[in-house]
C-alpha positions in Angstrom: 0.0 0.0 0.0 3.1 2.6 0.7 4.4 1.3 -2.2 0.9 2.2 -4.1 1.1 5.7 -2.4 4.8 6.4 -3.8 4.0 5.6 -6.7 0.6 7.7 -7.0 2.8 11.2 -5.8 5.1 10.2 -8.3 2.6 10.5 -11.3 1.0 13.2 -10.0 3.8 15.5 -9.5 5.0 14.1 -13.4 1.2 15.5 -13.9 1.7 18.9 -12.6 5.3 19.0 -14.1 4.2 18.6 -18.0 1.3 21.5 -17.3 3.8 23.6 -15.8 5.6 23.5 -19.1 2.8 23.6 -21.5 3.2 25.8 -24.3 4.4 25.8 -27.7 8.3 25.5 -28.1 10.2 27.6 -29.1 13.7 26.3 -30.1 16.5 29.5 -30.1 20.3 29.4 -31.4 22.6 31.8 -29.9 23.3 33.7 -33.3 19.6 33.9 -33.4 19.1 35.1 -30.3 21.7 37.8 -31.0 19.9 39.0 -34.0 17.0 38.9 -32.2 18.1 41.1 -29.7 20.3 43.5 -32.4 16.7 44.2 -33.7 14.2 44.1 -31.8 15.1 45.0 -27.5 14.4 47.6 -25.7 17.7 48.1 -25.5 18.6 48.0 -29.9 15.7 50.7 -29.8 17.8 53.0 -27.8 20.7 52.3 -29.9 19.0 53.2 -32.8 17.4 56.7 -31.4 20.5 58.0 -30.1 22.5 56.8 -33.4 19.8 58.7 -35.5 20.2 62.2 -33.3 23.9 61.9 -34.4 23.1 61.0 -37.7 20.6 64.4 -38.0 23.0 66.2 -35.8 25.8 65.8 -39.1 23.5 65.9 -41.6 22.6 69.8 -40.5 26.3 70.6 -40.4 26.7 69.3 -43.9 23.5 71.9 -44.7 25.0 74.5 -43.2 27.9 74.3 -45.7 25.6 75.1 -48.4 24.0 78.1 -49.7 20.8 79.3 -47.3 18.0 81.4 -49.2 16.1 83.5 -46.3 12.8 85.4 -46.0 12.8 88.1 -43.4 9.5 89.8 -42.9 8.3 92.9 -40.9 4.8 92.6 -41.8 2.9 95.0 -39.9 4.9 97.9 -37.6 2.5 100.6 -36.7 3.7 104.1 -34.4 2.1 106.7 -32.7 3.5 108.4 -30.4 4.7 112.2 -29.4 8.2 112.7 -30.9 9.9 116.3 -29.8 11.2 118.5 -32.9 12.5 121.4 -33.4 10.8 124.9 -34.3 13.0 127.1 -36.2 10.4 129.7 -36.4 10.1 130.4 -32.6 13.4 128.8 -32.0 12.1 126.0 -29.6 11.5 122.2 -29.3 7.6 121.4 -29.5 6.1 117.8 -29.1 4.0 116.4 -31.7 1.9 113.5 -32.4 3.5 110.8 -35.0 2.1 108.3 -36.2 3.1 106.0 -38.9 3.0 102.5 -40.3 5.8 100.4 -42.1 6.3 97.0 -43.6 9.1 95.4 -45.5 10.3 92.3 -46.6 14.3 91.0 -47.4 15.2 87.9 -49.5 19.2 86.5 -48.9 21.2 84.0 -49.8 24.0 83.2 -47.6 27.1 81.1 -48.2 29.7 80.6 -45.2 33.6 80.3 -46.1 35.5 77.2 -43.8 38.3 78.5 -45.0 38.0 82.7 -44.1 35.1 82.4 -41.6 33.3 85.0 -43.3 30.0 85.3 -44.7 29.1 86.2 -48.3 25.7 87.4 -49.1 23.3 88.8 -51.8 20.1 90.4 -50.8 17.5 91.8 -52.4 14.8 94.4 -50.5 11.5 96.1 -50.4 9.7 98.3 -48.1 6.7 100.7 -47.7 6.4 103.7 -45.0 3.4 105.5 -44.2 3.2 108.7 -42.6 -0.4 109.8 -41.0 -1.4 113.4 -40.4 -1.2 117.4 -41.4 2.2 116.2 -43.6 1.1 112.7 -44.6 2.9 110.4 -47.6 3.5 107.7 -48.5 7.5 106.3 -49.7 8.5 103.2 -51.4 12.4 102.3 -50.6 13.9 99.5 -52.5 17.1 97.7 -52.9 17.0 96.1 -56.4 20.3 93.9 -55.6 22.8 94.0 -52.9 26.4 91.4 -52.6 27.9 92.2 -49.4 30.8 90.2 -47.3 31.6 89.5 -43.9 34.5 88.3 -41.9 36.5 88.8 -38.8 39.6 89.8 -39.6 41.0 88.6 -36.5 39.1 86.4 -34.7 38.3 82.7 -34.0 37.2 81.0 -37.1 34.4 78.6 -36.0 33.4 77.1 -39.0 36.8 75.6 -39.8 37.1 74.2 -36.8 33.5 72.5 -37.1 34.7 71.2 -40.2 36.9 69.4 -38.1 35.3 68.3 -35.5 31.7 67.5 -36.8 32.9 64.6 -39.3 34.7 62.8 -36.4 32.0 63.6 -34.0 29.6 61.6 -36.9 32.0 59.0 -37.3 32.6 58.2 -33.8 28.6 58.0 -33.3 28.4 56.1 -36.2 31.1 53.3 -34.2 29.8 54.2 -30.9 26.6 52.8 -32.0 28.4 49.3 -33.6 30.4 48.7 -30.2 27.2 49.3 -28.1 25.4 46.6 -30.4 28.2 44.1 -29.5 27.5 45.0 -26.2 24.4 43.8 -27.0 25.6 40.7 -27.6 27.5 40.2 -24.7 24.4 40.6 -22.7 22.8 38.0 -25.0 25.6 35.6 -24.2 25.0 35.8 -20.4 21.5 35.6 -20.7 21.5 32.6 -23.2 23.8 30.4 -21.5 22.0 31.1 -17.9 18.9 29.7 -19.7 21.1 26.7 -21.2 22.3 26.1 -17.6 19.0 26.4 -16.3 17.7 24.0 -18.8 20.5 21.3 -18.3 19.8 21.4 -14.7 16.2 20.7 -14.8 16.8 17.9 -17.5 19.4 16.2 -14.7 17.2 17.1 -11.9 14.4 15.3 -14.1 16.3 12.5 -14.5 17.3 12.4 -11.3 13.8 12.1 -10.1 13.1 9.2 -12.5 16.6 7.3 -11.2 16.2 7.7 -7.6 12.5 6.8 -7.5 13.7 3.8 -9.3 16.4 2.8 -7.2 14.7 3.5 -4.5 12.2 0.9 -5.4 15.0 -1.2 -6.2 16.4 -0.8 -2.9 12.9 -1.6 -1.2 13.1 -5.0 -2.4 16.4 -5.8 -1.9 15.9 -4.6 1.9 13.2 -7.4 2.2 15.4 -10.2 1.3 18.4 -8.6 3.3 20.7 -7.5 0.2 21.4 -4.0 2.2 21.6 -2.4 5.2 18.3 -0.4 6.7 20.6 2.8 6.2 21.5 2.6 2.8 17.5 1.8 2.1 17.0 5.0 3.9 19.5 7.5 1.9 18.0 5.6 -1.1 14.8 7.2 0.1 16.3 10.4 1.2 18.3 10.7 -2.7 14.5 10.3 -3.9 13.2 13.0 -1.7 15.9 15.6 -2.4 15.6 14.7 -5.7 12.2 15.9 -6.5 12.9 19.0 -4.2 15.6 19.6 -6.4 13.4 19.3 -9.5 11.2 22.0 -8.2 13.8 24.3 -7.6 15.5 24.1 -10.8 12.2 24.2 -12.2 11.8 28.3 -10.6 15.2 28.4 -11.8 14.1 27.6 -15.8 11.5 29.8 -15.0 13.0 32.7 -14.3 16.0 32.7 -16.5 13.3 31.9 -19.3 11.6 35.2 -18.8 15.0 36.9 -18.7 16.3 36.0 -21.8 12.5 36.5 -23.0 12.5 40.0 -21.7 15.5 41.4 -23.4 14.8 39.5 -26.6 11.4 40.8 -26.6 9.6 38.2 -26.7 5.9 37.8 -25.7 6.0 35.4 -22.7 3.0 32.7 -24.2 5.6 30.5 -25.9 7.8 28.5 -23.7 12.0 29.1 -24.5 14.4 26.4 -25.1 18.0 27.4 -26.3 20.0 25.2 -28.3 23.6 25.0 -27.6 26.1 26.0 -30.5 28.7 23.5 -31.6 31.9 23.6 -30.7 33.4 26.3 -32.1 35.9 26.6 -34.9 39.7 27.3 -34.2 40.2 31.3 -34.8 43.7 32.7 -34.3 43.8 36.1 -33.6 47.1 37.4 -32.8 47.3 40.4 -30.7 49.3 42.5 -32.6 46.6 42.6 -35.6 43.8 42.9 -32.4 45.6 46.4 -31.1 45.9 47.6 -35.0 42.2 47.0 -35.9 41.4 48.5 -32.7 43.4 52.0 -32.6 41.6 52.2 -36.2 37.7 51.3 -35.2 37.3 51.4 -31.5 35.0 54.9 -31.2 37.4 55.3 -27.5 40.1 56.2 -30.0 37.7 59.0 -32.0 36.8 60.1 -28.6 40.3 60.5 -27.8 41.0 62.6 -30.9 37.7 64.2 -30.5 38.9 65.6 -27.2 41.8 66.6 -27.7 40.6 68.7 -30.8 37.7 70.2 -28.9 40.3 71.5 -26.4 43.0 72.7 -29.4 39.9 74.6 -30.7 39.6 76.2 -27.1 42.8 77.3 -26.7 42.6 79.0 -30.4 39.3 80.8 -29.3 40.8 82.0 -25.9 44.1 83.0 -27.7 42.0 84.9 -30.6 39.5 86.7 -28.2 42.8 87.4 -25.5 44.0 89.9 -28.4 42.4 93.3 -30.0 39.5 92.5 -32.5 38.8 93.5 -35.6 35.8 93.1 -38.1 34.8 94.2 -42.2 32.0 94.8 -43.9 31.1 95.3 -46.9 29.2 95.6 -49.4 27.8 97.3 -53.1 24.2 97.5 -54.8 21.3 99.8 -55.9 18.7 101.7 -54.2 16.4 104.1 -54.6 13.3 105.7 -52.8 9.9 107.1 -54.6 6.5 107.8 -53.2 5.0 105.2 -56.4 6.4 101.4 -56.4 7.2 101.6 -60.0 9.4 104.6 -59.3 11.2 103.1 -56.4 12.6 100.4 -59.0 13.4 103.5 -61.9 16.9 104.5 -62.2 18.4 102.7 -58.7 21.2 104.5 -57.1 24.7 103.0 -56.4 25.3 101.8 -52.7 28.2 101.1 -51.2 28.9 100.3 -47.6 33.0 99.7 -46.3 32.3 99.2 -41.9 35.7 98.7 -39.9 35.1 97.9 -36.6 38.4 97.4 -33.7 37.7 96.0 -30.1 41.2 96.8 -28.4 42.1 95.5 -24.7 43.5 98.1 -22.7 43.4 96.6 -19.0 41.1 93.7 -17.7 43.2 92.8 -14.6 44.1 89.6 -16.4 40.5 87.8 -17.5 42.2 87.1 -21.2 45.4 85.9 -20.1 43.6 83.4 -17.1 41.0 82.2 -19.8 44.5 81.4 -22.3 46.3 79.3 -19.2 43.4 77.8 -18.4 42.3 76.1 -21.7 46.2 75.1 -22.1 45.7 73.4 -19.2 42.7 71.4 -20.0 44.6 70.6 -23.3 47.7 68.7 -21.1 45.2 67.4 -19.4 43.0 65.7 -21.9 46.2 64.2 -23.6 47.2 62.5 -20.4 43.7 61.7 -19.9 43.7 60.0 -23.3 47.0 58.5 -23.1 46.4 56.8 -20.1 42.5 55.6 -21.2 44.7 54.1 -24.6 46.7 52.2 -21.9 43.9 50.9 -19.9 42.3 49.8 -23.3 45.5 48.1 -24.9 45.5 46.1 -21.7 42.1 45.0 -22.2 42.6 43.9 -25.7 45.8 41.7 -25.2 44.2 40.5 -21.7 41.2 39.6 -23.7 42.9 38.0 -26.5 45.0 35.9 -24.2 42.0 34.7 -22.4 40.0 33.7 -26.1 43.4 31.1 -26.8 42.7 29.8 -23.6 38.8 29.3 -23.9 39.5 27.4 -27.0 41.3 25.0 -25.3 38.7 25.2 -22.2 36.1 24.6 -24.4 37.7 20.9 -25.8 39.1 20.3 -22.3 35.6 20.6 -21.1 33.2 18.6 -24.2 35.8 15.5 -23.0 35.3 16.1 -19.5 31.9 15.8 -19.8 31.7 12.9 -21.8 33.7 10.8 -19.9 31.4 12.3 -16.6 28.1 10.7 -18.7 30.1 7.1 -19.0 31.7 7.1 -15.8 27.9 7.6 -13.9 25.9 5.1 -16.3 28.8 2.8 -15.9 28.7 2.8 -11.6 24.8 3.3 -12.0 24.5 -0.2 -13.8 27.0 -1.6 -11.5 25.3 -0.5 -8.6 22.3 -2.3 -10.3 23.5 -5.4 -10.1 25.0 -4.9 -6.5 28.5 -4.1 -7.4 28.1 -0.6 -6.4 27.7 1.2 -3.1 25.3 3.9 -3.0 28.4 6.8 -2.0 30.3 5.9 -5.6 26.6 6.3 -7.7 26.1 9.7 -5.4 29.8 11.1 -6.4 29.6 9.9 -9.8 26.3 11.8 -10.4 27.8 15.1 -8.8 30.7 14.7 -11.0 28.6 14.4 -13.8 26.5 17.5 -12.5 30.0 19.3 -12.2 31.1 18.4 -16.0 28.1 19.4 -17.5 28.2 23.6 -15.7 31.6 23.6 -16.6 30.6 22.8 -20.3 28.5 25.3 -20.1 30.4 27.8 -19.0 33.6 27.1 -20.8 31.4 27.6 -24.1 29.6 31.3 -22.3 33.1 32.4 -21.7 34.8 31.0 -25.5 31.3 32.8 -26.9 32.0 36.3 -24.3 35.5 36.4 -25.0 34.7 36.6 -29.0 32.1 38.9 -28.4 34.2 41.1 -26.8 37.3 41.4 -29.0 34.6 41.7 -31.8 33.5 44.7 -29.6 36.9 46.2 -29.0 38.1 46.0 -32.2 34.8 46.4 -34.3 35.7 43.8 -36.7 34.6 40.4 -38.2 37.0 37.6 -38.3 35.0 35.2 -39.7 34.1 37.3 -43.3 37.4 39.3 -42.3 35.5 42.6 -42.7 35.5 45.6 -40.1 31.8 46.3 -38.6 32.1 49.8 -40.2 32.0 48.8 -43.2 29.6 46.1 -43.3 27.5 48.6 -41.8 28.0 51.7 -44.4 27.5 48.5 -47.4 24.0 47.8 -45.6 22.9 51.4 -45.3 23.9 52.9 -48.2 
């Protein structure tokens, strides 16, 4: 009847088991699961938003270099007021009441010059003025065509320097965004193989369940015709307990490193996840030397060096250009002409020419221009120490994380024999124990060895998988087509 009893929780808890994991299957690779994520997480999404307000941000700098056509309106400016004026008559100032209204309307095009900093322009004008009262008329004024120039003869050129700096800014985004999707993939890794671990342990603890109940039957008849001891019937039965305890807790454990992975990927959480490990990977020699060249030329830290130090090379020009006297032109040459009709205003147009020097000179300012100067040299030594010593720290990482792949290779092999000889060792001492040639210790450490194998497996492939990952991230490069990231991405978005 106890027997009866066993066997009844047994089914029923195989019952509950199989509901617990209804739900259609669905079977995931790892490069799959990478792709997945590259396209459609949360965390791909982000990528993509911040990439695109980079990639707007460099597209306006690239309009600003060309020509601009403008509209400036001032459609309706109305006056009334008392204005004070002058009475030659009586030889006094009297206050009268003004009142006027005025509209006008400008049409430019503008061109800046990288190389001069200046502005060159051509402008064409109209407006109308309206004067109320005793003395009232009206007056057309009109500028048929006007070129003008205008540059800082002295001065900080900003748009050379944005030249500069706004195609590496782009660029650096542009890679930014590449070694944050690797990044990507590293998080997929750790995920993945958590759910692969989860998965193998619940298969084990599953099978575990089915072993011990069995032995433990096993061991109930043997006890009745004396072929064991009472305690070894007893840690049969104890193995049998802890077994399905240990079924339900890996079971949690599949649980919630299913939604994880199903979380970042994504994924609606009706389907139930299974991962299928990748085989063992091919033999890829990457030599370090080649790893720190493709990395000083891809990795975005290196733009963000140069980036740096450029910003604060542009600083110490503006500070040095603003610390002396300033000096700006103007110029420029057309037609106008004024006439109460709007036909007249255009009839026989007047030259007009405008020449504007203007000189800001620094006589004392206790200082301020020579403190702003030191200071931005400053922050330049500092940036390229910063930067050397961030090119250091990174150079580490790469031939650290080179080292460590050529090791993980190995691992990996080390580990797939491991494991199989863990698998033939415990079927080997679990048919021996069988047949009574066993003791119940040698079947428990064979099974933990096996246990042991089959997570180091596992993890020796997570870490091979993270360590290529990772140099793919650092160097931004594709050994397996031989192809930087870059440039597969420019040939996919072109």
């Amino acid at each position: 009847m106890k027997q009866y009893f066993f066997v009844l929780f047994i089914l029923i808890g195989g019952i509950g088991l199989a509901k617990a994991q209804s739900g259609k299957l669905r079977q995931l690779t790892l490069q799959e699961s990478i792709d997945m994520a590259s396209d459609s997480s949360l965390q791909s999404f982000r990528l993509k938003n911040l990439y695109m307000a980079n990639y707007w941000q460099y597209r306006s700098f690239k309009a600003a270099r060309l020509p601009s056509l403008n509209l400036n309106l001032v459609p309706v400016q109305y006056n009334r007021e008392f204005t004070k004026r002058y009475d030659p008559d009586n030889n006094i100032d009297v206050y009268r009441v003004q009142q006027s209204f005025y509209t006008s309307g400008n049409v430019s095009i503008n061109q800046n010059l990288d190389l001069t900093g200046g502005t060159f322009f051509i402008d064409s004008e109209l407006g109308y003025f309206r004067n109320f009262g005793h003395a009232a008329f009206s007056q057309y004024s009109s500028v048929p065509l006007r070129v003008g120039y205008i540059q800082r003869l002295i001065g900080f050129n900003a748009f050379k320097w944005e030249k500069k700096v706004e195609p590496l800014r782009y660029e650096k985004a542009k890679k930014q965004y590449l070694y944050e999707k690797e990044g990507i993939a590293e998080d997929v890794i750790e995920l993945f193989f958590g759910l692969a671990l989860a998965q193998a342990e619940f298969d084990m603890a599953r099978d575990n369940v089915n072993s011990s109940d069995t032995l433990f039957l096993m061991g109930q008849e043997r006890f009745k015709i004396a072929a064991i001891a009472q305690a070894d019937m007893l840690t049969l039965k104890l193995d049998a307990v802890n077994a399905r305890n240990t079924l339900k807790n890996s079971e949690i454990e599949l649980q919630r490193a299913t939604f994880s992975l199903g979380n970042y990927l994504n994924i609606g959480g009706g389907d139930q996840l299974a991962v299928v490990l990748p085989q063992r990977p091919l033999h890829i020699d990457i030599p370090v030397e080649q790893a720190l060249l493709l990395a000083a030329k891809n990795n975005p830290d290196y733009l963000a060096n140069q980036q740096e130090i450029m910003e604060a090379e542009r600083e110490v020009e503006r500070t040095k250009r603003e610390a002396a006297f300033q000096a700006s032109l103007s110029a420029s040459a057309g037609f106008n002409q004024v006439d109460p009709t709007f036909a007249g205003a255009y009839r026989n147009p007047l030259q007009q020419n405008l020449v504007s020097v203007g000189l800001t000179i620094p006589i004392l300012d206790w200082g301020v221009r020579k403190g702003k100067v030191n200071m931005a040299r400053n922050n330049l030594n500092v940036a390229k120490i910063s930067t050397q010593q961030r090119e250091q720290s990174l150079e580490q990482d790469i031939i650290v994380t080179v080292s460590d792949f050529g090791v993980q290779q190995d691992m990996v092999n080390s580990a797939e024999e491991a494991l199989e000889l863990a698998v033939a060792a415990f079927q080997a001492t679990k048919q021996r124990f069988m047949i009574g040639k066993s003791d119940i210790n040698s079947l428990t450490l064979s099974l933990n060895r096996q246990k042991e194998a089959q997570k180091n497996y596992i993890a020796s492939l997570k870490n091979y998988w993270k360590c290529y990952f990772r140099i793919r991230k650092l160097t931004l490069f594709d050994f397996n087509t031989g192809e930087s990231l870059s440039y597969l991405f420019d040939q996919l978005h072109r």
